[in-house]
ZAMARGU-4260 file (C-alpha; in steps of 0.2 Angstrom, whole numbers, plus 5000, padded with zeros to 4 digits):
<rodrens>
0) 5000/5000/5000 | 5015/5013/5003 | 5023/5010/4988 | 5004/5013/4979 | 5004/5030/4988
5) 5021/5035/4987 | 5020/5032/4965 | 5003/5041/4966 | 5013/5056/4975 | 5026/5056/4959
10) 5015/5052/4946 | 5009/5069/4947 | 5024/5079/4944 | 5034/5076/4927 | 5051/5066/4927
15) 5062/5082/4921 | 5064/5103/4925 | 5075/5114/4922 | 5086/5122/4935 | 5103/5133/4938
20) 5117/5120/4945 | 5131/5127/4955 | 5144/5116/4946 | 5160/5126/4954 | 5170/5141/4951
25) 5158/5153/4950 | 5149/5144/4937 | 5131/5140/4934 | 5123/5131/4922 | 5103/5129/4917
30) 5100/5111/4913 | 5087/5099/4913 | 5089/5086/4928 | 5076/5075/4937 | 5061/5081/4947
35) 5067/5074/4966 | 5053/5062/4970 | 5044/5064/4988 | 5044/5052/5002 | 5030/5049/5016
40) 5026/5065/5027 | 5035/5074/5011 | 5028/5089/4999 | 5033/5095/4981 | 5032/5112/4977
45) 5030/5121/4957 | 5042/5133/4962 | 5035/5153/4957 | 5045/5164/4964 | 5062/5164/4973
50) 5072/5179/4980 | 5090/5178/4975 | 5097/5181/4992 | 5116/5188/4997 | 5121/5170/5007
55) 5116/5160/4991 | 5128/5174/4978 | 5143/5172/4993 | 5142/5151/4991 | 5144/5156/4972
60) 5157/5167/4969 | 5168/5161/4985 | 5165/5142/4982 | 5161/5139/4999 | 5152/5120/4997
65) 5157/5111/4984 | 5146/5108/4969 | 5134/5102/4960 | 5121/5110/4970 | 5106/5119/4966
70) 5103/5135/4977 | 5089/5144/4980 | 5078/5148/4997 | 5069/5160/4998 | 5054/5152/4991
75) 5036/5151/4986 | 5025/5141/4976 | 5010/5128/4974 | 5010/5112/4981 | 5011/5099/4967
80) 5010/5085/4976 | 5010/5078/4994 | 5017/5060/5003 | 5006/5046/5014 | 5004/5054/5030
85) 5000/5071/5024 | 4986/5082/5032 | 4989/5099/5032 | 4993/5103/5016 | 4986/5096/4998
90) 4989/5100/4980 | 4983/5117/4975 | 4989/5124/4990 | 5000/5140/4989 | 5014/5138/5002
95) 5031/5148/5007 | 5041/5135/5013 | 5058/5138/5025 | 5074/5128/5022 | 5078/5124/5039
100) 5069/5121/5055 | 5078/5114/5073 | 5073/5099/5081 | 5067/5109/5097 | 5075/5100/5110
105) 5095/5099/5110 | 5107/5110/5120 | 5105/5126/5109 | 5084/5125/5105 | 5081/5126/5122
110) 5094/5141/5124 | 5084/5147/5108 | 5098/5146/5099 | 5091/5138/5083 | 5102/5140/5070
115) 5115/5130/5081 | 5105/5116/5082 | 5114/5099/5071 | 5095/5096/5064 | 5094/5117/5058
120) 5112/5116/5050 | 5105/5102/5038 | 5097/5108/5023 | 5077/5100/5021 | 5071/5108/5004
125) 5079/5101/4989 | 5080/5102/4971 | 5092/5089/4969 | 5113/5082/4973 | 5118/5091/4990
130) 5099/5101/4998 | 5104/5118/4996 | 5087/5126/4996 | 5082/5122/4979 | 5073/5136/4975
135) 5081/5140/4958 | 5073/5128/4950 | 5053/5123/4944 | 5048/5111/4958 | 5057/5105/4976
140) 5056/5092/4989 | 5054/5097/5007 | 5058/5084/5021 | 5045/5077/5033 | 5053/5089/5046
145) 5052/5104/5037 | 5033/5103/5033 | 5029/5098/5049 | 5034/5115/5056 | 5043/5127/5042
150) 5029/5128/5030 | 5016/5143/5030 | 5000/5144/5018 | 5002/5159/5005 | 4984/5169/5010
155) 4971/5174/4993 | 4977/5190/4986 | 4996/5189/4991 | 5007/5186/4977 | 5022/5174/4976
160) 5035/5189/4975 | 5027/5195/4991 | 5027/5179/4998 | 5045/5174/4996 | 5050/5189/5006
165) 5044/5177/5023 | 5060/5169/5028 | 5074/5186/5025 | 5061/5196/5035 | 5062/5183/5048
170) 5080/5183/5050 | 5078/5203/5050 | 5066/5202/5064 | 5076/5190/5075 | 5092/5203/5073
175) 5079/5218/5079 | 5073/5207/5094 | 5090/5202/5099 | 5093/5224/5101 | 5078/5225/5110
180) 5076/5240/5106 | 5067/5258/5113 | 5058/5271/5104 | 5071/5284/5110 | 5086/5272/5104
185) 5096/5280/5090 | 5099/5266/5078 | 5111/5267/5062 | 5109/5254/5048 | 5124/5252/5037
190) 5120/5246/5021 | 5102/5247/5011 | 5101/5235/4998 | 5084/5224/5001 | 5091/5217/5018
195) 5097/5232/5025 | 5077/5242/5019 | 5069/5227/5028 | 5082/5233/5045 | 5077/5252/5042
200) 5057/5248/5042 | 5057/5235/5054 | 5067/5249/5067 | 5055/5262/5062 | 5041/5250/5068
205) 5050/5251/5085 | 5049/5271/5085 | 5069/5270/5086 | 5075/5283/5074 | 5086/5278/5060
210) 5102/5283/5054 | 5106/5271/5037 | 5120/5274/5024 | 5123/5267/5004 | 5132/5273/4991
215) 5119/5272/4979 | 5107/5286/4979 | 5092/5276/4975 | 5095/5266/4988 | 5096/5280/5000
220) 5081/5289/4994 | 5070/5273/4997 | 5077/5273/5017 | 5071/5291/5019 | 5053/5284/5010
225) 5053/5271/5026 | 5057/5285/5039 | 5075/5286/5040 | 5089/5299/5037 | 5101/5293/5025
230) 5119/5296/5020 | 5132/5294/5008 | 5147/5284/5018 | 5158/5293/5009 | 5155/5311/5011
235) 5153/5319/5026 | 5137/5321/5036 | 5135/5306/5046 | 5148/5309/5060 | 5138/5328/5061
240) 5121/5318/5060 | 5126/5305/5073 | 5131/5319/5085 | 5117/5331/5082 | 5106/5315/5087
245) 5112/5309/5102 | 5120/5325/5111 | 5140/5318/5107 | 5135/5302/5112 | 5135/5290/5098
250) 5121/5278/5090 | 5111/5267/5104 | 5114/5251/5092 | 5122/5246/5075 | 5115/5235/5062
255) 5129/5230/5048 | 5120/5224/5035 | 5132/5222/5021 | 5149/5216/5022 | 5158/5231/5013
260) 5178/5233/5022 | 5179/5244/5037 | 5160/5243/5042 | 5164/5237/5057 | 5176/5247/5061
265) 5164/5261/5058 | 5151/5254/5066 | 5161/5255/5082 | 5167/5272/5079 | 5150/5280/5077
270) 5143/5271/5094 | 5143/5276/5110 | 5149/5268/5126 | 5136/5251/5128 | 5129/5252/5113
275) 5123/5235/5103 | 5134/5231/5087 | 5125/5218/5076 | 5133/5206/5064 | 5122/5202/5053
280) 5132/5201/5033 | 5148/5193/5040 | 5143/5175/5037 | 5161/5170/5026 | 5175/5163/5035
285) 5186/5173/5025 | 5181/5190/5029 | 5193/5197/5045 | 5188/5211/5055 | 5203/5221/5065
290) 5198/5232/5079 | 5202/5240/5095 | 5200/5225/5110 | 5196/5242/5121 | 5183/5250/5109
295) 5174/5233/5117 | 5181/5230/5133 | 5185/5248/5139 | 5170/5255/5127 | 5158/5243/5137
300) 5150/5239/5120 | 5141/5222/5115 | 5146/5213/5097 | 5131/5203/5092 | 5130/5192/5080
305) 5113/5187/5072 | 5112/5171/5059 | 5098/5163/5047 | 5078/5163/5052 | 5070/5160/5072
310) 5055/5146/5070 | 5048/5156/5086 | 5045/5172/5075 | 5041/5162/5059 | 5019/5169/5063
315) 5026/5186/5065 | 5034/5186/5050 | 5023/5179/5040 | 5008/5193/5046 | 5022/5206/5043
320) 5024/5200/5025 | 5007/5194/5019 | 4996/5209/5029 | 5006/5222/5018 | 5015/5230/5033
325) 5030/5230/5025 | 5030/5238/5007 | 5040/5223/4999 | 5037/5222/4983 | 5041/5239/4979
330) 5061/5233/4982 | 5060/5220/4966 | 5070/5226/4952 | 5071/5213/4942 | 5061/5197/4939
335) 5068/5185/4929 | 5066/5169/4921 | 5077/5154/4924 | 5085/5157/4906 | 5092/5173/4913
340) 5099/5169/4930 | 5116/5171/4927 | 5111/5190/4923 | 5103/5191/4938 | 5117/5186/4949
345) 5126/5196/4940 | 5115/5211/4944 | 5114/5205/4962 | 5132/5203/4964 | 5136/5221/4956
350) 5121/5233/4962 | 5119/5249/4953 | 5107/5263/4949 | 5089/5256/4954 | 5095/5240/4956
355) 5089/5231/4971 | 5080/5210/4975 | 5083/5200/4962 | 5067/5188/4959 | 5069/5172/4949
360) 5054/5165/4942 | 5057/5145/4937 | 5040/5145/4928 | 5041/5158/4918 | 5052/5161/4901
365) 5061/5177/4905 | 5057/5195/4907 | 5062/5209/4917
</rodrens>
């Protein structure tokens, strides 16, 4: 009878897709490979849209896991098929799914330190080879575990390019919580590509005011659309700003949301005695960071660092993104089909002008 159930399950997705394979060296490939079959307490997803996020552009152009793999996470799609056992969900269903989710009951879940966790740190949505997210591709497996816990219904009238935006608000909101911050807290964002704008509206939900910085105008105008006031690193203006804001102090907290050289170092210059500095882009064992062991120790201030999604905030962020609160969509650029992904990292990799998120869309032929 299993194996009745189990073929009825992949009967109802084709045998082939297309997706982008990592295969090494910065080099990715569209091919046609098999559709990944589905187990007992398993779903597939028809991938529609999937956020090109800045950990998935890092594993490619550093080579940080070896290949093939097919990357891809932020994801959101229609369920295509589902495994014996499963109750919750059913074909037609439209879905955001998370890649990782902790087992709830080792040393570090219960110290609420998920992404610790042995069970978190292995990969449960997969396209195919080594699961790596699997979201640039048209359909992905995800693993007993994953849909008993890390898979949220899409409501009516949300779109897939809102929905994908679930899991990187997530790990946003888990880095404000850790701040715990005030409405008279002076916060500075470094950074505003599409993570750093999901920072900046999610510290104006607090009533903290913001201070942000980027080099690209666009990018700076849209920070001062979601309530902050922005500034070009390098020109001067921030240090004035920063004093004017907190009488001489320094910034309350800093959010490092991109991993340009020196950040930290600024982030630490700019802050006052006890303030939070958050760590949030410095996820490459290659990237070193040199400071002052007194700007900490003498300084009195706190290095945080803040890594992947919370499963405790996974509601929260969900409302946030499917309720409208956060104005998303407006921070696509690009949509894209799977034909044109290596344009799209490209773009990703190299921001410029109004260049911001990067949506792949595995269905679709491309457009942008």
């Amino acid at each position: 009878m299993l194996k009745e159930i189990k073929l009825r399950s992949n009967d109802a997705l084709p045998s082939s897709m297309k997706a982008a394979v990592y295969r090494g060296n910065g080099r990715i490939s569209v091919e046609s490979v098999p559709v990944p079959e589905i187990g007992p307490g398993e779903i597939a997803v028809e991938v529609r849209s999937c956020g090109v996020c800045h950990t998935d552009l890092k594993k490619i152009e550093y080579d940080l896991l070896p290949p093939p793999r097919i990357y891809g996470h932020e994801t959101a799609g229609v369920v295509a098929a589902v495994g014996e056992g499963v109750t919750r969900f059913a074909p037609g269903d439209r879905v955001i799914a998370f890649h990782h989710i902790p087992c709830g009951n080792c040393f570090y879940c219960q110290r609420r330190l998920y992404a610790q966790c042995p069970l978190y740190k292995k990969v449960g949505v997969t396209a195919g080879f080594e699961p790596a997210g699997g979201g640039f591709s048209q359909y992905v497996r995800v693993m007993d575990w994953i849909v008993e816990r890390g898979v949220e219904k899409i409501p009516d009238g949300v779109s897939f390019d809102q929905a994908c935006w679930v899991e990187p608000v997530n790990t946003c909101l888990k880095g404000v919580k850790l701040l715990d911050l005030c409405s008279y807290d002076v916060v500075a964002v470094l950074g505003q590509g599409p993570i750093g704008l999901i920072f900046t509206m999610l510290v104006a939900r607090t009533g903290a005011t913001a201070l942000t910085t980027d080099t690209i105008d666009f990018r700076r105008q849209l920070s001062e659309r979601y309530g902050a006031a922005a500034f070009d690193p390098r020109r001067p203006g921030l240090s004035e700003a920063v004093t004017e804001a907190t009488g001489g102090r320094g910034v309350d907290a800093v959010i490092v949301a991109t991993n340009a050289p020196g950040l930290v170092e600024q982030a630490l210059k700019i802050s006052r005695p006890g303030a939070k500095v958050l760590l949030f882009a410095q996820t490459s064992q290659t990237e070193r960071i040199e400071i002052a062991g007194s700007d900490v120790c003498v300084g009195e201030r706190m290095l945080l660092g803040s890594y992947s999604a919370d499963v405790d905030l996974q509601a929260e962020s969900a409302q946030l993104v499917f309720s409208g609160a956060l104005p998303l969509e407006d921070l696509i650029s690009h949509r894209m089909g799977l034909d044109e992904i290596k344009r799209g990292i490209e773009v990703a990799q190299h921001p410029a002008g109004r260049s911001l998120k990067v949506v792949i869309h595995p269905q679709e032929r491309a457009w942008s």
